[in-house]
C-alpha positions in Angstrom: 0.0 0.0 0.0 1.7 3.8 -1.2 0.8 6.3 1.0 0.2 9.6 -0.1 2.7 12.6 1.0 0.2 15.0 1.0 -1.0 17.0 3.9 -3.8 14.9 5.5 -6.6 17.4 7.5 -8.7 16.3 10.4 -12.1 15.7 9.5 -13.4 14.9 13.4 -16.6 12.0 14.0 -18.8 13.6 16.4 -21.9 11.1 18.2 -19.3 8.3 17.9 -21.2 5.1 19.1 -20.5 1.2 18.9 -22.1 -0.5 16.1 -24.8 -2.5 17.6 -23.6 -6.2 15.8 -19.9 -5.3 16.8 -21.0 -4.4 20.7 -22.9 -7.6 20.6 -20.5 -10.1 19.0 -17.5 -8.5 21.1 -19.5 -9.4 24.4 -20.8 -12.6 23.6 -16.9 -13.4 22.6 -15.2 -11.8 25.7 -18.1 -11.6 28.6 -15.3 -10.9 31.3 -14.6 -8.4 29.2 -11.1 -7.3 28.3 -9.0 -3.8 29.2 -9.6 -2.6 25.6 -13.3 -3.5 26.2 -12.9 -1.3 29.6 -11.6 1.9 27.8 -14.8 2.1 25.8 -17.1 1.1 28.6 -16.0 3.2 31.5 -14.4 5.6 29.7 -15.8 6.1 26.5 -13.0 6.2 24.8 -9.7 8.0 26.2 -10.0 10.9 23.7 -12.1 12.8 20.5 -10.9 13.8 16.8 -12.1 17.5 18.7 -9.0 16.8 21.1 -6.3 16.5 17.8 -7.4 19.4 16.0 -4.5 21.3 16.1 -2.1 18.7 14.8 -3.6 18.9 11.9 -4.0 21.7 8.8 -7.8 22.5 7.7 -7.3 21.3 4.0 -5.7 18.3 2.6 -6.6 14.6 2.2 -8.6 13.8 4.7 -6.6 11.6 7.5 -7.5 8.3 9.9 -8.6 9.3 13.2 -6.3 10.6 15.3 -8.3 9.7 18.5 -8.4 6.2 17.2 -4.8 5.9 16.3 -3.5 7.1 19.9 -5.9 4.3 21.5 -4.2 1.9 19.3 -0.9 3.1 20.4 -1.3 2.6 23.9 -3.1 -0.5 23.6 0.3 -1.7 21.6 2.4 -0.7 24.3 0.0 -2.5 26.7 0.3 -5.6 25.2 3.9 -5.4 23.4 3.2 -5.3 19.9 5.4 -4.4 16.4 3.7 -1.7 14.5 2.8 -4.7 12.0 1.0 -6.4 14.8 -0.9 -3.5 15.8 -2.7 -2.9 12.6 -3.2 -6.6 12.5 -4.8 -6.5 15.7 -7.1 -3.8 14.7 -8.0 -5.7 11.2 -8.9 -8.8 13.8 -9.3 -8.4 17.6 -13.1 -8.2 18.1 -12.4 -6.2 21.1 -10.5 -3.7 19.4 -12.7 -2.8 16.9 -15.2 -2.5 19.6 -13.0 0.3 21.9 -12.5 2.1 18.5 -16.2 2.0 17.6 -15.4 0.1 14.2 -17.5 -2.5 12.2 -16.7 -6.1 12.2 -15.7 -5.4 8.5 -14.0 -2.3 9.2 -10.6 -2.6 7.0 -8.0 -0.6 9.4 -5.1 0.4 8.0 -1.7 0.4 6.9 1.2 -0.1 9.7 3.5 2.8 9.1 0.1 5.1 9.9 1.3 4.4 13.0 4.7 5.9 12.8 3.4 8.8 11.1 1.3 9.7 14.2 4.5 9.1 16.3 6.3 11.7 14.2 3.3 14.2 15.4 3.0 13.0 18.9 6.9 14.1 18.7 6.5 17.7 18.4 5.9 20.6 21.0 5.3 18.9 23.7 2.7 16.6 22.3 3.1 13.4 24.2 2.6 15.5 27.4 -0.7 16.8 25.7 -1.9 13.6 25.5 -1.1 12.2 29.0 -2.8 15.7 29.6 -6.0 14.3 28.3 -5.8 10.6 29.3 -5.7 11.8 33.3 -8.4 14.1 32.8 -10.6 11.7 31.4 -9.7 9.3 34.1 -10.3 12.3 36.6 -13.7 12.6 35.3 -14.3 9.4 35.9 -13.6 9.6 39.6 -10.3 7.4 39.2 -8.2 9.9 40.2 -8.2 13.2 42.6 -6.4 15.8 43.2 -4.5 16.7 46.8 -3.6 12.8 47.7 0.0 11.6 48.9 2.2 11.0 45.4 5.7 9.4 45.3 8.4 9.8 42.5 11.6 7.8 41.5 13.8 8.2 38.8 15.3 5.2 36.7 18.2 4.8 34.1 17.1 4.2 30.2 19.3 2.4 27.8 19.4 4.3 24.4 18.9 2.3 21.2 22.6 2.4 20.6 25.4 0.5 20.8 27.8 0.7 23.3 31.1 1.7 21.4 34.5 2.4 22.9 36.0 5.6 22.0 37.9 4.0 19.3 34.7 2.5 17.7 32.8 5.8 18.1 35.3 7.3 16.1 35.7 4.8 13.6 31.8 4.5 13.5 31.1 8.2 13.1 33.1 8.2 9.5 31.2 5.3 8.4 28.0 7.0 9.2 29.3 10.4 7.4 30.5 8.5 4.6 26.6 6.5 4.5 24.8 9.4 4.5 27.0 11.2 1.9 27.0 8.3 -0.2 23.0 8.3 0.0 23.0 11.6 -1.1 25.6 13.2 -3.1 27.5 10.0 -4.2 29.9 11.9 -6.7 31.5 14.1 -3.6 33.4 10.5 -2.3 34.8 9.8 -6.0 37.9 11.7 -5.4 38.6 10.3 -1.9 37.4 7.0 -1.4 39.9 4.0 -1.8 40.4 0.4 -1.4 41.9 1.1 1.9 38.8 3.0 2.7 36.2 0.4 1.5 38.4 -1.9 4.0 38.1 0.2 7.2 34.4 1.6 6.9 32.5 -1.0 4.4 30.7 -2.2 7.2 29.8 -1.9 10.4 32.8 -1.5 12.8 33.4 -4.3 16.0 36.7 -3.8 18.0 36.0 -4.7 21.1 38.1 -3.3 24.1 41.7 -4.5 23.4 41.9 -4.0 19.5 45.5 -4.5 17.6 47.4 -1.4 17.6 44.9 0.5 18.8 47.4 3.9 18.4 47.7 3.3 14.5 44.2 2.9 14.5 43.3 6.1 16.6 45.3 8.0 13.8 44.5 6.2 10.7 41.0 7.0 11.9 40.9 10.7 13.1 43.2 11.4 9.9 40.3 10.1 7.8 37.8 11.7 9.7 39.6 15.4 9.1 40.4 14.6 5.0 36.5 13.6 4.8 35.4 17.2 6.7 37.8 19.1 4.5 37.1 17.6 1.4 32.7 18.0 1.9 34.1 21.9 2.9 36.0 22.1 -0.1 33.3 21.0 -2.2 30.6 23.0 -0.9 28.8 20.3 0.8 30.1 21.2 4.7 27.4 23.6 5.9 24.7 21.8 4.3 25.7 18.6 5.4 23.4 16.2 7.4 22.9 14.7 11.1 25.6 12.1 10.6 28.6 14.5 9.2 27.3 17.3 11.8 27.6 14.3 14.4 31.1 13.3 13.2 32.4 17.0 13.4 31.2 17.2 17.1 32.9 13.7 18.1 35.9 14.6 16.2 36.6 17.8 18.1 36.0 16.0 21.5 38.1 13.1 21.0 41.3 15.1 19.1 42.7 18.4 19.5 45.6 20.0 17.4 48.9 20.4 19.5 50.8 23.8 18.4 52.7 22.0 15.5 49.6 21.4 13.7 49.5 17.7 14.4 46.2 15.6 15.6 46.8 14.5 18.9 44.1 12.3 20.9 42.1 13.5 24.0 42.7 11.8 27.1 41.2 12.9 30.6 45.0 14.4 31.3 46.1 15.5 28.2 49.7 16.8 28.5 49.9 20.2 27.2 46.4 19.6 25.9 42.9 19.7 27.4 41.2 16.8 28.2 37.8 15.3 27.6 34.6 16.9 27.6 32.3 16.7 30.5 29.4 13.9 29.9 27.1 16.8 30.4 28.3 17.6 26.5 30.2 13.8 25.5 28.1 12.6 22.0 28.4 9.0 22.5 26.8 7.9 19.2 26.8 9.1 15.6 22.8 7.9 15.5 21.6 9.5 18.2 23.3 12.6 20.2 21.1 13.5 22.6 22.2 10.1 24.5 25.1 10.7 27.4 26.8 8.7 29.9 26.0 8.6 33.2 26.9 6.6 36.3 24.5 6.1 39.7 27.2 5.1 42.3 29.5 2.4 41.8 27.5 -0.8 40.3 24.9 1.5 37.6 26.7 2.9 34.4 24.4 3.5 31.1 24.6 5.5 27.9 21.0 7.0 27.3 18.5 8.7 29.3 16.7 9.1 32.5 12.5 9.0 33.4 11.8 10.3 36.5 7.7 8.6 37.5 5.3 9.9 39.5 1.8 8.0 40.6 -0.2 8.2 43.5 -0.4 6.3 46.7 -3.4 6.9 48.4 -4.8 3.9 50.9 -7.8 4.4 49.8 -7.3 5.3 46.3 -6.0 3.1 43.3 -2.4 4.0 42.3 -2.1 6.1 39.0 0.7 7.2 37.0 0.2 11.0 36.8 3.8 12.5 35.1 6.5 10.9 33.3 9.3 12.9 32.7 12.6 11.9 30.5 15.6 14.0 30.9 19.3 13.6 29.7 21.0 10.7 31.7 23.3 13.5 33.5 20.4 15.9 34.5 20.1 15.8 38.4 17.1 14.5 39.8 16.4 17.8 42.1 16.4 20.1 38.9 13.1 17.7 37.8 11.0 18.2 40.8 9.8 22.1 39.6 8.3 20.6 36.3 7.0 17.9 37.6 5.0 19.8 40.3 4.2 22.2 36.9 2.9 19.9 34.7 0.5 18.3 38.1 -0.4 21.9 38.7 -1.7 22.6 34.5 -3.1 19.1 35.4 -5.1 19.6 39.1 -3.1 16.5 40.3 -1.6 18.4 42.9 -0.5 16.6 45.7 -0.7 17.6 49.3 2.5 15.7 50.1 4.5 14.4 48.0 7.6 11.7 48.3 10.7 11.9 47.1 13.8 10.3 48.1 17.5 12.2 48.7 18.1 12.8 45.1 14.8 15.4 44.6 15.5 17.1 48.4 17.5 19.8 47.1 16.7 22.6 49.7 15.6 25.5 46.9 13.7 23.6 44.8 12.0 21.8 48.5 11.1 25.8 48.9 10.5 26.9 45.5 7.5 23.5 45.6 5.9 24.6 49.0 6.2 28.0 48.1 4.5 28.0 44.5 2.4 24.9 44.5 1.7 24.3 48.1 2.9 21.1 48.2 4.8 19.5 51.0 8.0 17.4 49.5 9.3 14.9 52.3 12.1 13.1 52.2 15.9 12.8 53.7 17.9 16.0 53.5 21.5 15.1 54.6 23.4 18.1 56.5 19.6 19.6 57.5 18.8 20.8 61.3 15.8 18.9 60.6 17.0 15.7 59.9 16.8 14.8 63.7 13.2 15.0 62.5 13.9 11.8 60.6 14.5 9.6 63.1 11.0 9.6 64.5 8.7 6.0 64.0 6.1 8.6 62.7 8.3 10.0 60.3 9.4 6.8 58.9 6.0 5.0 58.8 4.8 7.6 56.4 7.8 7.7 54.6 8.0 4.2 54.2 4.9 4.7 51.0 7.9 6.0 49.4 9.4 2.3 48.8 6.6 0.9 46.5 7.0 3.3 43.6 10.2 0.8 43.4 7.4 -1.8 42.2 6.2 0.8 39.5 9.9 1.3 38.2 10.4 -2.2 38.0 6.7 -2.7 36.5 7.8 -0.2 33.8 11.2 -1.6 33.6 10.9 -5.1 33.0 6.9 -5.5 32.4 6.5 -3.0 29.7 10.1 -2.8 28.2 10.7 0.7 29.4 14.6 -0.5 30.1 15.4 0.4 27.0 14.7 3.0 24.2 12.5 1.8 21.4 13.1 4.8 19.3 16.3 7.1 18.8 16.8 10.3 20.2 15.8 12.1 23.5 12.9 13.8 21.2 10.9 10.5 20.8 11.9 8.8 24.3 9.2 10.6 26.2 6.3 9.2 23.7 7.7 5.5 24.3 7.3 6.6 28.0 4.2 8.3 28.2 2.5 6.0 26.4 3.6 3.1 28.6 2.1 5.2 31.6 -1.1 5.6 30.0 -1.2 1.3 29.4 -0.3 1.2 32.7 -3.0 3.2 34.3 -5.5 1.5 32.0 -4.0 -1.7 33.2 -4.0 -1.3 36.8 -7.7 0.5 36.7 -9.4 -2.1 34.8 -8.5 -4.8 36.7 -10.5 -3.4 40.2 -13.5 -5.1 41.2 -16.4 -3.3 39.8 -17.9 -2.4 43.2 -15.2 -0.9 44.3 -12.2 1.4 43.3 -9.4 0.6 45.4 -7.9 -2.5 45.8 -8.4 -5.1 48.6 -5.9 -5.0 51.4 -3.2 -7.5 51.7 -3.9 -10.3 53.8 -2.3 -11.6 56.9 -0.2 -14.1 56.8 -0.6 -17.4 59.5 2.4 -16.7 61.5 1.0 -12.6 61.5 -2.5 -13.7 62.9 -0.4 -15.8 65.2 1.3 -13.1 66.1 -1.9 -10.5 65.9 -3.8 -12.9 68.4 -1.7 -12.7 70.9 -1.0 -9.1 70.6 3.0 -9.4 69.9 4.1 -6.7 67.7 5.1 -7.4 64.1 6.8 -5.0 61.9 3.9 -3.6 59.3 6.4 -2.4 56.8 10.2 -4.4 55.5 11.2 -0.5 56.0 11.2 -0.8 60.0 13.9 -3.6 60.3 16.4 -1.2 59.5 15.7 0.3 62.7 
């Protein structure tokens, strides 16, 4: 199927409503029901064409729905599925068709739709837009309130990159300069490119950690790397050049520097007479995606991506919702996230009366800045404060123990949903992968209560806690308390 490039216009479906045969056959197929059955019955849908209509111009072919295609999306996260699986799924899953309001014989459509709408959902601020609208549809709903106890941690996220050694990243950046020249002006590489150079960059470079003379190799490499910036310059072709030669020009200038002879001398972290390596704040660490950096979390965690910082509510009496995701640059502190976040729950009413954080948010300023402008109390450990004597109370560590299960959601996110690692490149396109997760996740958790009631059941007791419970001997009621 050829898609059209044309600019597609929003023509919106108002008095949307489940075709009677599809409602029927869908319940008589699943009469437990299923979570994309939920959406459309508790919800009524997550969102409306009226919601989309400034993504799109007011002339051109007319497009798919865009409130259909964002349910699809989070329903593909929610269950793991490719792009092509997705539009299969809404060509035959009964209950999809039902949550989009489709007949039985309703076509679908083509898979890289899909991407399209990702490519949308990418620009100003978009995905936020749309977490926006999911929460207050599930506010309306009575799912979610505003002024309960919320809890945020902050996890790393793999970019989909490899991980190269310097040497590699080097050696990888020309071959990606001289791929992206080759697929556009060809002729510019007539004069330059050799046997020797079809040898080094003809495919994809593997070194590992202890290549053979890795010196000749550092040379050889930069060398080319220079001749290939000079000659697109020479020709014309340097200021217009693309991604991958603009990418090559950055890592070439922080892994070399010229000593005063003129010769290209390699960056080390003490360069002799030279300076040294960039911070990671700045370090490109691949030619396909810049916007990745290094970080490392103490001594055991090292990564080369991103970081999303979640933040859902933890209410007793309340069911536990994701209500902000926010992905930042790997190297971005955790305190200089904690403004926005309150931001984005203020825009939303999702304003919590207290909210926990652990050491990383507690930076003193921003702790003020939060009570002072959103009237929100942040609680958590603040090393060096008069108040930490505070700390030590039982009171103060029973309600600060909440804290502890937003672990559960990281690793929920993490290894249930895939959010380890980026499914797309670049830090532009990371938050839809994660927002979209949250909004499966809510949709998750929120259709799985019991119908009479919104919150879930407590734990139970075990034997030996009744045991204990019967004869009125204390028993710790959180893992927290046997650090005491």
């Amino acid at each position: 199927m050829q898609l059209s490039r044309c600019p597609l216009s929003l023509r919106p479906r108002s008095g949307e409503h489940v075709p009677s045969l599809t409602a029927r056959i869908a319940r008589a197929s699943n009469p437990g029901g299923t979570t994309a059955i939920w959406v459309r019955d508790r919800l009524d849908g997550l969102w409306c064409d009226e919601d989309f209509a400034d993504w799109y111009p007011r002339d051109g072919r007319p497009g798919l729905s865009p409130a259909q295609l964002a349910t699809v999306c989070v329903l593909q996260f929610l269950l793991g599925l490719s792009d092509r699986q997705a539009a299969e799924a809404v060509r035959c899953r009964i209950d999809f068709k039902y949550t989009m309001a489709t007949e039985l014989d309703d076509p679908g459509f083509h898979h890289s739709v899909l991407a399209d709408f990702r490519d949308r959902l990418a620009e100003d601020d978009r995905a936020d837009r749309l977490l926006d609208l999911a929460l207050a549809r599930l506010k309306e709903a009575g799912l979610v309130r505003e002024r309960t106890t919320q809890r945020t941690d902050s996890t790393h996220v793999l970019a989909l990159v490899r991980d190269l050694t310097r040497l590699e990243l080097i050696t990888e950046a020309v071959r990606a300069a001289l791929e992206e020249v080759a697929g556009t002006t060809p002729h510019l590489l007539d004069e330059l490119v050799d046997e020797d150079w079809g040898r080094r960059y003809g495919r994809p470079v593997r070194l590992g950690k202890n290549p053979t003379k890795p010196k000749t190799r550092i040379f050889a490499t930069g060398n080319d790397a220079v001749r290939l910036l000079e000659h697109l310059y020479q020709h014309g072709a340097g200021r217009a050049s693309g991604p991958r030669v603009q990418a090559l020009r950055q890592i070439i200038v922080q892994n070399y520097h010229h000593d005063a002879a003129g010769h290209l001398r390699w960056r080390t972290a003490e360069s002799e007479g030279g300076p040294g390596l960039p911070p990671s704040s700045r370090a490109v660490v691949s030619p396909y995606d810049t916007s990745a950096r290094y970080a490392r979390h103490g001594h055991i965690i090292s990564w080369k991506g991103f970081s999303a910082h979640l933040t859902e509510t933890c209410a007793p009496d309340s069911p536990n919702v994701i209500t902000d995701v926010a992905t930042t640059a790997a190297t971005t502190h955790d305190s200089k996230v904690l403004p926005g976040i309150h931001t984005r729950l203020a825009r939303r009413c999702l304003q919590p009366a207290e909210h926990l954080v652990d050491s990383g948010y507690t930076s003193l300023p921003h702790l003020e800045q939060v009570a002072r402008e959103h009237k929100v109390t942040a609680t958590g450990p603040r090393p060096g404060n008069p108040t930490r004597q505070q700390q030590q109370t039982p009171e103060w560590k029973t309600r600060y123990a909440v804290r502890s299960g937003v672990e559960g959601t990281v690793n929920e996110f993490a290894h249930g949903h895939g959010m380890r690692r980026c499914r797309y490149r670049g830090q532009g396109k990371a938050p839809i992968q994660h927002v979209l997760t949250a909004i499966a996740v809510n949709i998750e958790r929120l259709s799985r209560l019991p119908p009479a009631e919104e919150a879930p059941a407590p734990r139970r007791p075990t034997a030996f806690q009744n045991y204990l419970d019967q004869r009125e001997l204390p028993r710790p009621k959180s893992w927290r308390t046997l650090r005491t």
